[in-house]
C-alpha positions as CSV (number, residue, x, y, z in Angstrom):
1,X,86.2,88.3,116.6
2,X,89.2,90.2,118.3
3,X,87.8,92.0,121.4
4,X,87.3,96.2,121.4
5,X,89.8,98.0,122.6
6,X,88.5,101.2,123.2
7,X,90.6,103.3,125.7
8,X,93.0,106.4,124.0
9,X,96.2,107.1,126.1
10,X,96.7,110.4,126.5
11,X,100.1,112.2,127.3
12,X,100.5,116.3,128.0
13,X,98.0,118.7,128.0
14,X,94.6,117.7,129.1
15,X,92.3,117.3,126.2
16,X,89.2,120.1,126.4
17,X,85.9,119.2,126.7
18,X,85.2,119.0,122.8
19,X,87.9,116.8,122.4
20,X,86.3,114.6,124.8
21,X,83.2,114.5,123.7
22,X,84.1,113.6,119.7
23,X,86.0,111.1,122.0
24,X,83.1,109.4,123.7
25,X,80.5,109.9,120.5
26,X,82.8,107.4,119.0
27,X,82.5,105.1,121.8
28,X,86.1,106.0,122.8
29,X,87.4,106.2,126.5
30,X,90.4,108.5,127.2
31,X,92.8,107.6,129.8
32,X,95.2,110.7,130.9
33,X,98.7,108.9,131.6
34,X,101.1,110.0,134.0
35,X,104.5,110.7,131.5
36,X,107.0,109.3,133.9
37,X,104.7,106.2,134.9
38,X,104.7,102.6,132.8
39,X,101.3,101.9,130.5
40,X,99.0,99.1,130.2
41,X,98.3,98.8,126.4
42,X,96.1,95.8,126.2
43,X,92.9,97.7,126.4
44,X,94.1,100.4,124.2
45,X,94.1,101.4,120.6
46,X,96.2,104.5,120.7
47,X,98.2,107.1,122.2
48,X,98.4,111.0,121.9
49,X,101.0,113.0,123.0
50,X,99.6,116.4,123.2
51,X,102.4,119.5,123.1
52,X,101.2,123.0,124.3
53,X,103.3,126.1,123.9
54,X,105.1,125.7,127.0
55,X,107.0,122.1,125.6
56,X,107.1,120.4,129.2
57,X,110.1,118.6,129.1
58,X,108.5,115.4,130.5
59,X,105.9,114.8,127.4
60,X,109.3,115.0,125.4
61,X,110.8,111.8,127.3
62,X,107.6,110.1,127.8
63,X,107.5,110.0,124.1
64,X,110.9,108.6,123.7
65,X,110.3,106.2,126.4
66,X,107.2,104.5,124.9
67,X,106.4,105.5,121.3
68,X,107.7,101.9,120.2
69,X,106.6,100.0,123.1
70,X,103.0,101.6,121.9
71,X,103.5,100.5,118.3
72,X,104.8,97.4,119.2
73,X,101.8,96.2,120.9
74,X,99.4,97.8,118.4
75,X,98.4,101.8,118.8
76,X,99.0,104.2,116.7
77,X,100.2,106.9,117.6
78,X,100.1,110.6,117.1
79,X,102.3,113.6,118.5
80,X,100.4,116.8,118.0
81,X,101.4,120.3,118.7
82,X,99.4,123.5,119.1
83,X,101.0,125.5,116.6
84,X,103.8,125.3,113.9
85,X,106.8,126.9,115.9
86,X,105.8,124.2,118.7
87,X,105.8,121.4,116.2
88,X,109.1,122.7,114.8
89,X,110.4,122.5,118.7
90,X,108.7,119.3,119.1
91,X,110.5,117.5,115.6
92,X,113.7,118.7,117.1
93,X,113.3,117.4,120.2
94,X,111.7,113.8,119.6
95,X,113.8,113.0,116.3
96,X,114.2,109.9,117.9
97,X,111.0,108.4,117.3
98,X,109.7,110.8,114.2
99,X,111.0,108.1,111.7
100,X,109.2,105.2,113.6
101,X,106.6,103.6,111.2
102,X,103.1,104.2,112.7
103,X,104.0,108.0,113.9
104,X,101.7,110.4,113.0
105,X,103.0,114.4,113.5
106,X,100.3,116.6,113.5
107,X,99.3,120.3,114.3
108,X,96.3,121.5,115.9
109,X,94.6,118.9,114.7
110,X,90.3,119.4,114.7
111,X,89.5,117.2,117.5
112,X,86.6,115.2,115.4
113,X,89.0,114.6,112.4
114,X,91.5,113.2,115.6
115,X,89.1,111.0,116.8
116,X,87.3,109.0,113.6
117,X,91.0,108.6,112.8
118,X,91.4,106.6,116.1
119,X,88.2,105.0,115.6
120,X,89.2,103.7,112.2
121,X,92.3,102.1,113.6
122,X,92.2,98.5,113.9
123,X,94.5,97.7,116.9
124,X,94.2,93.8,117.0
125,X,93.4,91.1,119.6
126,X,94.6,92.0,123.2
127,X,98.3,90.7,123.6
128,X,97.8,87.5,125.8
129,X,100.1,88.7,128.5
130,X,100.5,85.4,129.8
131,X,101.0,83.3,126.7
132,X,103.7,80.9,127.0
133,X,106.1,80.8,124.2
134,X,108.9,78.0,124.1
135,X,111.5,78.1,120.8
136,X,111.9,74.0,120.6
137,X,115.7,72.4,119.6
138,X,117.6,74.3,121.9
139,X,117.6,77.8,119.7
140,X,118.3,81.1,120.0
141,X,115.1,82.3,122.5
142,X,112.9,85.3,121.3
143,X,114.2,88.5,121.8
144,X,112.0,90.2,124.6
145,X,110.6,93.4,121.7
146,X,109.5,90.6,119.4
147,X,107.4,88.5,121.9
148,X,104.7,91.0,122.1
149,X,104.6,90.1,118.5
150,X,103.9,86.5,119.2
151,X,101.4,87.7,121.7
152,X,99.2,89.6,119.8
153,X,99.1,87.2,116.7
154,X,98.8,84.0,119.0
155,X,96.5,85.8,121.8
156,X,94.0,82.8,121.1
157,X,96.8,80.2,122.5
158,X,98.0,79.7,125.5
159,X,100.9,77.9,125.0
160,X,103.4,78.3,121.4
161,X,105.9,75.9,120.7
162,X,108.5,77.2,117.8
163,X,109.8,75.3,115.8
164,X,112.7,77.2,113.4
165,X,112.9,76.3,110.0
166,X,116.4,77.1,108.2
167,X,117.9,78.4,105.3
168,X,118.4,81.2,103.6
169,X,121.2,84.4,104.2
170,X,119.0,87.3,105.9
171,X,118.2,87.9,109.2
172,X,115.0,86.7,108.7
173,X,113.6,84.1,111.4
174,X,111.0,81.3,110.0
175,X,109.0,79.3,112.8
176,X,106.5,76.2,112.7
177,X,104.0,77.2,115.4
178,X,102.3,74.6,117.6
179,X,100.1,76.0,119.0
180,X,97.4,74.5,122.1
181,X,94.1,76.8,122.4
182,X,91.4,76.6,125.1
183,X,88.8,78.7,123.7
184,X,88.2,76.3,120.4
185,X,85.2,73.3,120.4
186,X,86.9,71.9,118.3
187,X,89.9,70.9,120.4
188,X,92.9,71.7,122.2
189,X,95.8,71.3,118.9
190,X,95.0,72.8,116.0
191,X,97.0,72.3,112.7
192,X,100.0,74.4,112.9
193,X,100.7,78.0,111.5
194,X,103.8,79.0,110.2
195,X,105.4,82.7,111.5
196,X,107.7,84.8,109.9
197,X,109.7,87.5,111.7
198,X,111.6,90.3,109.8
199,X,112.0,94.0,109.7
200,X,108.7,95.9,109.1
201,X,109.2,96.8,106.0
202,X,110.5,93.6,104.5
203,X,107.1,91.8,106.5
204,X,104.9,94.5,105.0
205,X,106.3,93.5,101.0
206,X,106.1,89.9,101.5
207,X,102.5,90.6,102.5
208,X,101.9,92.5,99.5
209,X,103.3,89.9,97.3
210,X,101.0,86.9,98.8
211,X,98.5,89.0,97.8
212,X,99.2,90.0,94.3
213,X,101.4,87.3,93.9
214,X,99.7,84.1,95.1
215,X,96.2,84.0,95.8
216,X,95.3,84.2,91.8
217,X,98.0,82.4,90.6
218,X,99.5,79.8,92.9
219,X,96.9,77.0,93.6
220,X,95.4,77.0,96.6
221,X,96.9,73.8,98.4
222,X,100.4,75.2,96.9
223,X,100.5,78.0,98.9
224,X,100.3,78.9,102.9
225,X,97.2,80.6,103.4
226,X,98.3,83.9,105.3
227,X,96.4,85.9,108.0
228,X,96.8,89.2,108.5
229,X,100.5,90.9,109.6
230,X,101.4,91.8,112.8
231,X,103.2,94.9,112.6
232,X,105.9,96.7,115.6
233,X,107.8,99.7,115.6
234,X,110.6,98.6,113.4
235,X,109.9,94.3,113.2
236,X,106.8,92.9,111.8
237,X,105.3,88.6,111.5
238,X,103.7,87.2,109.0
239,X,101.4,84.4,110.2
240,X,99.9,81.6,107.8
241,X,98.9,78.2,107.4
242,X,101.8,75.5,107.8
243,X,102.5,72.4,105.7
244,X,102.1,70.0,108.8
245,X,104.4,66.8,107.7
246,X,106.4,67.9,105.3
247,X,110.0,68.1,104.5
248,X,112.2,70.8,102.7
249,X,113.2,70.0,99.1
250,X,116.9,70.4,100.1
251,X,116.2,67.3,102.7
252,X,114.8,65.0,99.5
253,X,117.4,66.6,97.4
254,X,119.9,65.1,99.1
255,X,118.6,61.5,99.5
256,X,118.1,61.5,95.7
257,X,114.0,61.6,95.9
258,X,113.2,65.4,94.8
259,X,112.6,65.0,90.8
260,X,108.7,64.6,90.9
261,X,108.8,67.8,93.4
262,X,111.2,69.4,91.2
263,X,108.7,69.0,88.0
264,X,105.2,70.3,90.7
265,X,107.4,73.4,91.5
266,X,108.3,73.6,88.3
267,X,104.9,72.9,86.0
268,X,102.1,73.0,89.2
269,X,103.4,75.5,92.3
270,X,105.0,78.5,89.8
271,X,103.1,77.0,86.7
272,X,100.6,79.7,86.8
273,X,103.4,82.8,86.5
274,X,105.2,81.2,84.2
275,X,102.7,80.8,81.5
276,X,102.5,84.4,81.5
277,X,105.5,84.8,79.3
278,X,103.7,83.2,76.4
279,X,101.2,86.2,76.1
280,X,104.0,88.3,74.3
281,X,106.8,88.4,72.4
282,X,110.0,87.4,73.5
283,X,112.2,90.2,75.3
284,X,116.0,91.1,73.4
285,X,119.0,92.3,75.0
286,X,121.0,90.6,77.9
287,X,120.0,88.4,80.2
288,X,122.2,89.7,82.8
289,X,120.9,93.1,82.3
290,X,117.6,91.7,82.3
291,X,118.4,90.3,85.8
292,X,120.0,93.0,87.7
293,X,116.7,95.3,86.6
294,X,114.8,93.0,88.0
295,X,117.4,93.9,91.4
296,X,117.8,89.8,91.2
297,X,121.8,90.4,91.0
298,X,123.2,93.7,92.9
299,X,126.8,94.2,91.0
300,X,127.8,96.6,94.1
301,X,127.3,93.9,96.2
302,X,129.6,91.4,95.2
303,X,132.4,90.6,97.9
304,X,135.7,91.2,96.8
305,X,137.1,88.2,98.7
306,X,135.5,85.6,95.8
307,X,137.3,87.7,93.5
308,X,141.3,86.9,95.2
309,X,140.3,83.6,96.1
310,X,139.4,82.5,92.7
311,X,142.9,83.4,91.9
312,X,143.4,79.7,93.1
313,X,141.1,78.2,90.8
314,X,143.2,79.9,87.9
315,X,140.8,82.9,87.6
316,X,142.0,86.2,87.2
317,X,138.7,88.2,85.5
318,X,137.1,90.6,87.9
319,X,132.9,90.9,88.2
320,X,133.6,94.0,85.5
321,X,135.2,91.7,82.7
322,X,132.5,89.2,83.4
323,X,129.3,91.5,83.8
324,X,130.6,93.0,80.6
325,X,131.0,89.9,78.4
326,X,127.3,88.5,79.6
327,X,126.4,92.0,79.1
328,X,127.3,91.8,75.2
329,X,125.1,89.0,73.9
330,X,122.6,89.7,72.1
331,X,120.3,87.0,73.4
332,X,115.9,86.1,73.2
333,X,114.4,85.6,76.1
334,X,110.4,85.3,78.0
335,X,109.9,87.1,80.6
336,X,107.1,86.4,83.8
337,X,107.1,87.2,87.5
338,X,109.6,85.1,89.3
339,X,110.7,84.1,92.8
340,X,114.0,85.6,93.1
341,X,115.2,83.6,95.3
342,X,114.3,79.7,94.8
343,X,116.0,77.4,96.7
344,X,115.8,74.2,98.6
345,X,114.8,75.4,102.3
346,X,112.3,77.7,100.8
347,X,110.0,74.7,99.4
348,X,108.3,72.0,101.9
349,X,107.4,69.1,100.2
350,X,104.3,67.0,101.3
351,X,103.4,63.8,99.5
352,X,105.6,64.7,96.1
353,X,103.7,68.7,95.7
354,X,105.6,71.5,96.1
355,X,104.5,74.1,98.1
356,X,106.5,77.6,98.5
357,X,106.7,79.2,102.0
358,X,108.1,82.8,100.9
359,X,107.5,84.7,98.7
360,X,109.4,88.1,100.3
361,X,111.9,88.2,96.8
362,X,109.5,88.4,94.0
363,X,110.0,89.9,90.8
364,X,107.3,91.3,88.6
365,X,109.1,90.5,85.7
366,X,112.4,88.2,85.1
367,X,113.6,85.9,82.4
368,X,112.0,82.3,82.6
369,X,115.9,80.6,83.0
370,X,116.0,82.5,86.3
371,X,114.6,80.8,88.7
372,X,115.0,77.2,87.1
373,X,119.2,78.5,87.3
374,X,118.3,79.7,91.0
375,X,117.3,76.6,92.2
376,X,119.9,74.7,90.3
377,X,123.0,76.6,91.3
378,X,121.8,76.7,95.0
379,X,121.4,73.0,95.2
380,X,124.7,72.5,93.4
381,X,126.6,74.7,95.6
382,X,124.8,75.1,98.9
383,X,126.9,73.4,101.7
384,X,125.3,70.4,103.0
385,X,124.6,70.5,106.7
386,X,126.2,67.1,107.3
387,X,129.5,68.3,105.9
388,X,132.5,70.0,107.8
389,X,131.8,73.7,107.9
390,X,135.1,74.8,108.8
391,X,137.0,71.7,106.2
392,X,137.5,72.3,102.2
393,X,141.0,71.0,101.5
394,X,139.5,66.9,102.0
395,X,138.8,64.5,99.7
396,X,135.0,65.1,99.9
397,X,135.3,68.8,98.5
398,X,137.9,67.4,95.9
399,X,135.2,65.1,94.5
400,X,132.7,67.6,94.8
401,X,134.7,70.0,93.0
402,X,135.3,67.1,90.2
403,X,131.9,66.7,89.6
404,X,131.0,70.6,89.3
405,X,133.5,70.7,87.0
406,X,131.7,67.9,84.8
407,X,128.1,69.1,85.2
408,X,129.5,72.9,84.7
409,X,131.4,72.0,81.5
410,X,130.4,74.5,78.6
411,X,129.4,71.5,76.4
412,X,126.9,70.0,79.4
413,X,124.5,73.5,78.2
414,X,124.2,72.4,74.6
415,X,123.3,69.4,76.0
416,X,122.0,68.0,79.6
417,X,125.3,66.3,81.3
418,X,124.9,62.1,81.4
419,X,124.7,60.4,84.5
420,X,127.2,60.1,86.6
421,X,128.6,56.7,89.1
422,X,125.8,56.0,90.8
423,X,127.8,55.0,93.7
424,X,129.1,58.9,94.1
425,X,128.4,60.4,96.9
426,X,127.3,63.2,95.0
427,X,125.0,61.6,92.6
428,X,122.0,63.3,94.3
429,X,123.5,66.2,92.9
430,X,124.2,65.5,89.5
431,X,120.3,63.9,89.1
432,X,119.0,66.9,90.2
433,X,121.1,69.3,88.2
434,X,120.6,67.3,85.0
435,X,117.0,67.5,86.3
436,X,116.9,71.1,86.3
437,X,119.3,71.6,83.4
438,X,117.1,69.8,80.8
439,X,114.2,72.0,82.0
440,X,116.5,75.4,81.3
441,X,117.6,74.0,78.2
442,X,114.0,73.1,77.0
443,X,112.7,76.6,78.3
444,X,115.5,78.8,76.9
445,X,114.9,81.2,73.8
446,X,118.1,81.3,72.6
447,X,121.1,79.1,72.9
448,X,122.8,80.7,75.3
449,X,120.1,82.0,77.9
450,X,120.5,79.6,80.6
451,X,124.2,79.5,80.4
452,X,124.1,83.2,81.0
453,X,121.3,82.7,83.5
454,X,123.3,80.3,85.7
455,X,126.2,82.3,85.3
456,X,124.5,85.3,86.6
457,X,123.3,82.9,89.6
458,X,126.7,82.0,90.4
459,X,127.3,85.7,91.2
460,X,124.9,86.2,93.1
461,X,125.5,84.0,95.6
462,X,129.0,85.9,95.9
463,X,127.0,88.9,97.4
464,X,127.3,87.5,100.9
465,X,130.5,86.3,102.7
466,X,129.2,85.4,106.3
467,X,129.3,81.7,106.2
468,X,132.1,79.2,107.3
469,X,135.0,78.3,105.3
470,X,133.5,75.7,103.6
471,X,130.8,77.6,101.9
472,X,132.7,80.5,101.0
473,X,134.9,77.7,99.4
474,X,132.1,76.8,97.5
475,X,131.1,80.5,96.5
476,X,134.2,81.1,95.3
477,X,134.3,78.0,93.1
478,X,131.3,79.6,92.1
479,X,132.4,82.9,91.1
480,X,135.6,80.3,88.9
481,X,132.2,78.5,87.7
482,X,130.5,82.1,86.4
483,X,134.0,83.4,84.7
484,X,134.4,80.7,82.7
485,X,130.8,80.2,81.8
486,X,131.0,83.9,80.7
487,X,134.1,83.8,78.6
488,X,132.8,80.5,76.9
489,X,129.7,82.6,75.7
490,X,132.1,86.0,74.6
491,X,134.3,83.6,72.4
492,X,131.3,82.3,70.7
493,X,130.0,86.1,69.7
């Protein structure tokens, strides 16, 4: 059980005696801070800035100064004026930290409808000030306004190894936590948590999801079990159980050992969302359109540079001529909640189950095709980390190219590709596209859903253009991929 924290920081104006008294009924200890002077926030739950008529110029800065470092480890926080014209002075002078998520503005507030507001607040554990935190594998260290993070939602350890996991494109930062405790009977090394760090907002939706998302409808073993967020001013962590030994899918993709992980994520992990779209009737219209309401595609997003480059690749069609000819069939198609964005760094893999490890993408409603075409085109297309980042013109990228041009075919959607030399080096590849394609195929509800599904994948992965040479070379192949894919399905309307 987290210890209390019951003092109230108090900046400004002295509070009167009433105020101190609904203070203390509530088993609440306020603490008048000097403005100017730095604050200990490990016994406290919150802070008040109190505004008189007189605006003293020093509450203003005071606030600027430590409004996030309050939130950050914790408090809320509310800035409260004594009437409206010194709350209208008060928003003009502290716009600065208004916006902050966990500011509340108030005006002459009744001091007992202050204080069971306080009360109510659950502040957390104590940051451990003197928690060690070491990022393993020679990685970018913590910044310093995110430890406070780590030290709230690891203020049982004393020591935190991190361990970064990779993948994906935003500037999210996933962590295996080792963590050593002294305070446990049970031992010094418990089994390991896994930590997310992202913005606020982002931390706050993935939580949301795990809970309508997962804990009903993902099994239990299939899942991390997640604790409760840790929330700062404008960054947030999500804290869970990890899968201790376990290995991405993208790792036994590419020694040719995923397919009975593939068919767990598949029929097991996402099993129980995906019967959903069998308790109605089929969806008409587009699949594309189907897709970018779902916000899995963002057309606006789409970097023009794919566009020019697939000149080279004999493609002139822009995203409009392709969106456009997707956009025309008139295709069938189920619809459940989906991932939004499956792919191979996203899934551990322990003993041939699939477990997913985020869930901050998902859709309430998608086609079935879209995460089975996810997954595929990722795996197809994602640069391995072995290769060249900065190389494309070799003769490994030529026989890549070769054999996405085989298993990317419009006849390999009418039927699953065949096999390709098993002594390719991309053979891992092709078994786990077929793999997945036979699973699109078999899922579809029309003829050309998947086809349109994985074209609409290819496109997505054109919405980001940060990556080395090599994977934009791959992107763009992509975006060649998507174009024909699309103009295959217009000539068949």
């Amino acid at each position: 059980m987290a210890e209390a924290r019951p003092e109230v920081l108090w900046f400004g104006t002295p509070p009167p005696p009433e105020t101190k008294r609904e203070f203390v009924q509530r088993n609440l200890h306020l603490l008048c801070c000097a403005s100017a002077d730095g604050v200990d926030t490990s016994n406290a739950c919150a802070a008040v800035f109190q505004f008189g008529s007189d605006m003293p110029e020093h509450v203003v800065r005071a606030a600027d100064v430590h409004v996030r470092t309050l939130i950050d480890s914790g408090l809320r926080v509310d800035l409260i004026a004594d009437d409206d014209e010194t709350m209208g002075r008060v928003q003009a002078s502290t716009k600065s930290v208004l916006n902050v998520a966990g500011v509340a503005v108030r005006t002459d507030t009744p001091a007992h409808s202050l204080a069971e507001k306080i009360a109510r607040h659950d502040a957390g554990q104590r940051p451990r000030a003197d928690l060690k935190i070491e990022v393993a594998g020679d990685r970018e260290p913590l910044r310093e306004a995110d430890k406070i993070l780590f030290k709230r939602a690891f203020a049982h350890c004393s020591r935190i190894v991190l361990e970064e996991l990779t993948g994906g494109l935003s500037q999210a930062r996933v962590f295996a936590v080792h963590m050593t405790v002294h305070t446990s009977n049970a031992g010094a090394w418990p089994q390991p948590d896994f930590a997310k760090l992202d913005r606020r907002n982002k931390i706050d939706q993935e939580y949301r999801n795990y809970r309508e998302y997962a804990d009903r409808y993902i099994p239990f073993g299939l899942r991390p079990n997640i604790h409760d967020p840790v929330f700062g001013a404008e960054r947030g962590l999500l804290v869970g159980s990890f899968v201790d030994r376990s290995e991405s899918l993208w790792n036994l993709a590419r020694r040719n050992l995923a397919a009975r992980a593939v068919t767990s994520l598949i029929e097991e992990t996402l099993g129980g969302w995906r019967d959903q779209a069998y308790g109605k009737d089929p969806d008409e219209g587009s699949v594309v359109q189907a897709m970018i309401d779902a916000g899995i595609l963002r057309p606006c997003k789409l970097k023009s540079r794919y566009v020019e480059d697939a000149f080279h690749f004999g493609i002139t069609a822009k995203p409009e001529i392709i969106l456009d000819q997707l956009g025309k069939l008139r295709q069938r198609y189920r619809s459940a909640p989906a991932h939004g964005d499956l792919h191979g760094e996203n899934v551990r893999v322990r003993n041939d189950h699939a477990i997913v490890i985020d869930l901050a993408s998902v859709v309430r409603s998608a086609p079935l095709t879209a995460d089975l075409a996810a997954l595929e085109t990722w795996l197809a297309f994602q640069m391995p980390p072995e290769c060249n980042p900065q190389v494309y013109e070799d003769a490994i990228s030529a026989i890549w190219a070769a054999e996405i041009d085989r298993l990317y075919a419009p006849s390999s959607f009418l039927h699953p590709p065949g096999p390709c030399d098993p002594t390719s080096k991309f053979c891992w590849m092709s078994s786990v596209v077929r793999q997945l394609r036979r699973m699109g195929i078999a899922v579809q509800s029309c003829s050309t859903e998947y086809q349109a599904a994985v074209a609409v994948q290819l496109l997505r992965r054109c919405q980001w253009e940060d990556g080395p040479a090599a994977d934009r070379f791959r992107r763009t192949k992509g975006y060649a991929v998507a174009a024909q894919l699309a103009r295959g399905l217009a000539s068949k309307t």
